[in-house]
N, C-alpha and C positions, 0 to 999 in steps of 0.2 A: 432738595436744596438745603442747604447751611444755615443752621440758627446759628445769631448774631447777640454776641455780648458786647454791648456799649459800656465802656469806662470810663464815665466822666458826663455828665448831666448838665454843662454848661453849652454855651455858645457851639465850639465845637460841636460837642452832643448831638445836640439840637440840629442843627444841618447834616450830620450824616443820618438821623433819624428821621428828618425832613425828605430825603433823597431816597431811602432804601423803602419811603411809602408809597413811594411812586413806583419800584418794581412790580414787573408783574407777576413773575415768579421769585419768591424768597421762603424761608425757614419763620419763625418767631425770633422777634425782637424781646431780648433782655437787657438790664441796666444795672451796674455797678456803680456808686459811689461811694466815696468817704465815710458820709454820715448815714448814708442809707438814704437819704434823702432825693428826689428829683427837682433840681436848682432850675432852670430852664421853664417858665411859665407854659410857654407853647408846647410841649412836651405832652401829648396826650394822656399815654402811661403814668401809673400812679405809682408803681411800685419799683422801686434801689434796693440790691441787695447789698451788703454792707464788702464783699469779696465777692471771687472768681471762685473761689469754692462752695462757697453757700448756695450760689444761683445754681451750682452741677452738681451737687448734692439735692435741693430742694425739685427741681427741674429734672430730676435726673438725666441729663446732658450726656450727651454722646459726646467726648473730646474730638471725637474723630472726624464727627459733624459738624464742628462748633466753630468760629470764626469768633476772635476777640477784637475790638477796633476802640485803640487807644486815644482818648479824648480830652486827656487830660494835661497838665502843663510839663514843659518838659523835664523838669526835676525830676521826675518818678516813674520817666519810661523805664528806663532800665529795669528796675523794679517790680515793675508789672512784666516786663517780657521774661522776665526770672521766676518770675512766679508761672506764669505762662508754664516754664518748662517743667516747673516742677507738677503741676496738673497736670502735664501732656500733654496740653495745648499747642497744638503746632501752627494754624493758620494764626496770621498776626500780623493787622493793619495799624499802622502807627500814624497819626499826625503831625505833619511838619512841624519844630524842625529837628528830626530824627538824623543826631551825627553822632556817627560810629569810628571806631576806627577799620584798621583790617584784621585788626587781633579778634577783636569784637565776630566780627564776620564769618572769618578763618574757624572757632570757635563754638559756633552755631550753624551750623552748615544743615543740622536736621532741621532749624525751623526755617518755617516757610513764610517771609515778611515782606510787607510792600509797604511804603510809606504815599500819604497822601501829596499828591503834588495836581489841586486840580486847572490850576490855571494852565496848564499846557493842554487842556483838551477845550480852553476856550474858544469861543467861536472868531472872537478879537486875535489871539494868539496864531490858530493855525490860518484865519485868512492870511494876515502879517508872514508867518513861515509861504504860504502858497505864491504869494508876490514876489517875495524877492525870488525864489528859485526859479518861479514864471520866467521873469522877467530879468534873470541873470545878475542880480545884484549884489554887489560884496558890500556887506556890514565895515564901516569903519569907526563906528562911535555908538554906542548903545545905551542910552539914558534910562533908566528907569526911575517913577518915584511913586509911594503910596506912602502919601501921607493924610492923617485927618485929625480931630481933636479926640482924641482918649482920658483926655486927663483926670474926669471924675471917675471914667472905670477903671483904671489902671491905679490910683489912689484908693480903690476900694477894692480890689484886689485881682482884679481879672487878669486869667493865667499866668497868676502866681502859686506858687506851692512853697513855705517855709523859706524863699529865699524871692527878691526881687530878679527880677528878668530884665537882661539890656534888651534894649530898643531891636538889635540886631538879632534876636531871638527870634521876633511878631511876622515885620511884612518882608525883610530881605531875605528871608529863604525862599518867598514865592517870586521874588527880584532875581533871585539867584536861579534856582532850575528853568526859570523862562528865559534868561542870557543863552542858557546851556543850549538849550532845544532850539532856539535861534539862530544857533552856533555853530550846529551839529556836534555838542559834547566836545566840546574843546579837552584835552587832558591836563593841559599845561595853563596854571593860574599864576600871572603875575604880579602882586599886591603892590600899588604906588601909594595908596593913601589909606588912612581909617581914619575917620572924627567921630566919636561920642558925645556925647550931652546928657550932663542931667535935665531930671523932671522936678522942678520945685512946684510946691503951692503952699504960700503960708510961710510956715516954719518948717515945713515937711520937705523931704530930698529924698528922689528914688534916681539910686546911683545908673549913668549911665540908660536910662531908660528913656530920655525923652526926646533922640534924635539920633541919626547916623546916615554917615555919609561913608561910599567906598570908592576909592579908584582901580581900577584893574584892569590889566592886558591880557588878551586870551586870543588865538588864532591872529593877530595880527591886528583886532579889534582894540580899540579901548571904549569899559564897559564901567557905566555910571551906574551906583545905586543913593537913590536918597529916598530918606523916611524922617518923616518927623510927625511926631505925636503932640506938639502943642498949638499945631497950628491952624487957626479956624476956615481954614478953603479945605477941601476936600478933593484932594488929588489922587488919582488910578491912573497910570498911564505906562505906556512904552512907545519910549521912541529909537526909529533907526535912522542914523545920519549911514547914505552910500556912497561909493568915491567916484559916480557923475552925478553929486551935488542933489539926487533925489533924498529924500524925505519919505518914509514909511511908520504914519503913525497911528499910536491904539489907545484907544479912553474905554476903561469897563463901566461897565452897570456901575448902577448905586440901589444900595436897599437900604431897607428902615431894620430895625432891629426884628421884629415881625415879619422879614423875607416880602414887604409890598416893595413894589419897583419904583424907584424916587426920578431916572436918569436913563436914560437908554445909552448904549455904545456907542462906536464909532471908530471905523476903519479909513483913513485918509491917505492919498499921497502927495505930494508935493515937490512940485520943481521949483528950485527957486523962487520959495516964497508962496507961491499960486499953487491953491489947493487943483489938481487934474483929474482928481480920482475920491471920490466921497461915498461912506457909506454906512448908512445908521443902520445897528445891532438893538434887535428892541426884545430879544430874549436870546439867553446866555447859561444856558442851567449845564456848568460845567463841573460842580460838587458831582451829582449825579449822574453826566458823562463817566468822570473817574474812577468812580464809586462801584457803577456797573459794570465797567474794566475790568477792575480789579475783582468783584465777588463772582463774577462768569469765572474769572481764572481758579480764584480759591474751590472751587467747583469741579475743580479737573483733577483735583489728586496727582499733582506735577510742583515739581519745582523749580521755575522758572530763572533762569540765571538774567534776564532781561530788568524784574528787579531789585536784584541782589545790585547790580551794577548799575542801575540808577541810583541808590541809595549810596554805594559806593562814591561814583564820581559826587553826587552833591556832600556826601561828607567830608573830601578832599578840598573840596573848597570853602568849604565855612567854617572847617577846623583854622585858617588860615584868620579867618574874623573873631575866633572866639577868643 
C-alpha cells in the first residue's frame, strides 16, 4: 500500500490524518509544512519536513509508491503540484477548492489527481440523491447554505497564504459539487447573481471574505448558495424545493474543533409544510468515505478519467464565481 505525504498541518491536515488512521490497510504517514513545524494540536506525529524532497530524500521514498495530499490554502496548489512533477510525483490528492482550467489539464495528463469533494459521499447527501430518483422527483430550486461564525480564525489567519481568501473560496465549493451530484453534472451553468461582503472587526477589513451569496440556473433548476462567515447560528444545510410542491431536506453534523459530535443529522421530507418523512443521521464519517475512495484507487496504478472530469466540471463552474 502507498505512503502518504500530507502538506499542510492545519485543520485540513488534521482530518485527512484523522481519516487515513482509521484505515485498515495503508502505507506510512508523513508531513510537510512551511516551517517544519506540526500546527494542528491533535496531530499525534511530531515530526514536518520543511519539503517534498527532504521527506523522499530523508525517508528514502519511493515516488512511485508515494501519494502527496494537499492541505494547504489554495494560493500554493499550483505550486506544490509543480513541484510534485518535478520529484515525479504523480499520485496527487488536492483539497477543495482546486480550479483548473483545461489548459491546465490538457497539460498534465501524466499526473494522476483527484481533488477532495467529501460531502458527496455523505450519508445526508446520498439519502437526499436516493429520494428523489426513488420517488421520481424533479429539482426546481436548490438552496444551500453553510454558514457559521469564523471570524476570530479567519482574522488570525486560517487558510490563508500571503493573500486573503473570499468567502467564495471556504464552504461554496462544497455547495457547489453537492448541486452538481444532485443534478446529475449538469454542463450548462447559468450565473443570475453574485454578492460578496466584507469581513470587518475593529479597524480591520478582510476584502470580500465575510459572506456570498450566488444565483444560478442549471438543468432547468435554479440553484441557491449562501454562506456567511459572521453570523452567530450555525447553519449546514440543503434544501430541495420539487415541482409537486414536495420538500427534500438535509442538515449535517456539527463537531467541535476536536472531531467530538455537537448535533446529529437529519434527513426530512415534506409536503406542504408537514414534515411525512423524518430521519435523524447520528454518524456521518464522510472525509473517510472519500478518502478511502480515492486511496483504493491511487492503489491501482490507473488513471482514471472519472476524476480528471469531476475536477473538470467543478472548475467550469467556480471559475464563473471567481
Amino acid at each position: 500500500m502507498k505512503d502518504i505525504i500530507i502538506v499542510g498541518t492545519g485543520k485540513a491536515g488534521y482530518l485527512h490524518y484523522y481519516s487515513y488512521k482509521k484505515f485498515k490497510q495503508m502505507g506510512k504517514i508523513y508531513f510537510v509544512d512551511i516551517d517544519g513545524k506540526i500546527k494542528n494540536e491533535n496531530i499525534e506525529e511530531s515530526k514536518a519536513y520543511l519539503s517534498l524532497e527532504n521527506v523522499i530524500k530523508e525517508e528514502k521514498l519511493d515516488v512511485k509508491n508515494t501519494i502527496v495530499d494537499i492541505c494547504t490554502p489554495k494560493s500554493v496548489f499550483i505550486d506544490i503540484i509543480m513541484e510534485c512533477k518535478r520529484l515525479n510525483l504523480k499520485d496527487i490528492l488536492v483539497e477543495k477548492p482546486f480550479i483548473v482550467n483545461e489548459k491546465f489539464l490538457s497539460e498534465n495528463k501524466d499526473l494522476n489527481i483527484a481533488m477532495v469533494h467529501n460531502y458527496v459521499y455523505s450519508k445526508i447527501v446520498r439519502k437526499m440523491k436516493n429520494i428523489l430518483e426513488q420517488k421520481k422527483l424533479k429539482p426546481i430550486i436548490i438552496y444551500t447554505n453553510f454558514s457559521k461564525n469564523r471570524t476570530e480564525e479567519s482574522f488570525n489567519g486560517r487558510g490563508m497564504y500571503k493573500k486573503v481568501t473570499r468567502n467564495v473560496e471556504h464552504d461554496i465549493p462544497h455547495q457547489v459539487y453537492i448541486s452538481q451530484f444532485l443534478l446529475d453534472n449538469p454542463k450548462n451553468t447559468q450565473l443570475l447573481l453574485k454578492e460578496e461582503k466584507s469581513m470587518v472587526k475593529g479597524n480591520e477589513t478582510l476584502e470580500k471574505h465575510g459572506y456570498s451569496k450566488i444565483f444560478t440556473k442549471k438543468n432547468g433548476a435554479y440553484v441557491i448558495h449562501e454562506s456567511d462567515f459572521a453570523t452567530n447560528t450555525k447553519i449546514r444545510e440543503v434544501i430541495v424545493v420539487c415541482d409537486n410542491n414536495i420538500v427534500v431536506r438535509g442538515e449535517f453534523l456539527f463537531y467541535d474543533k476536536d472531531l467530538n459530535k455537537l448535533k446529529d443529522g437529519n434527513v426530512s421530507i415534506i409536503d406542504n409544510n408537514k414534515i411525512i418523512y423524518g430521519e435523524d443521521i447520528d454518524y456521518d464519517d464522510n472525509m473517510y468515505e472519500c478518502l478511502l475512495e480515492i486511496y483504493k484507487y491511487f492503489n491501482t496504478n490507473v488513471v482514471s478519467e472519472k476524476y480528471r472530469e469531476e475536477i473538470k466540471n467543478f472548475s467550469e463552474e467556480m471559475n464563473l464565481y471567481m
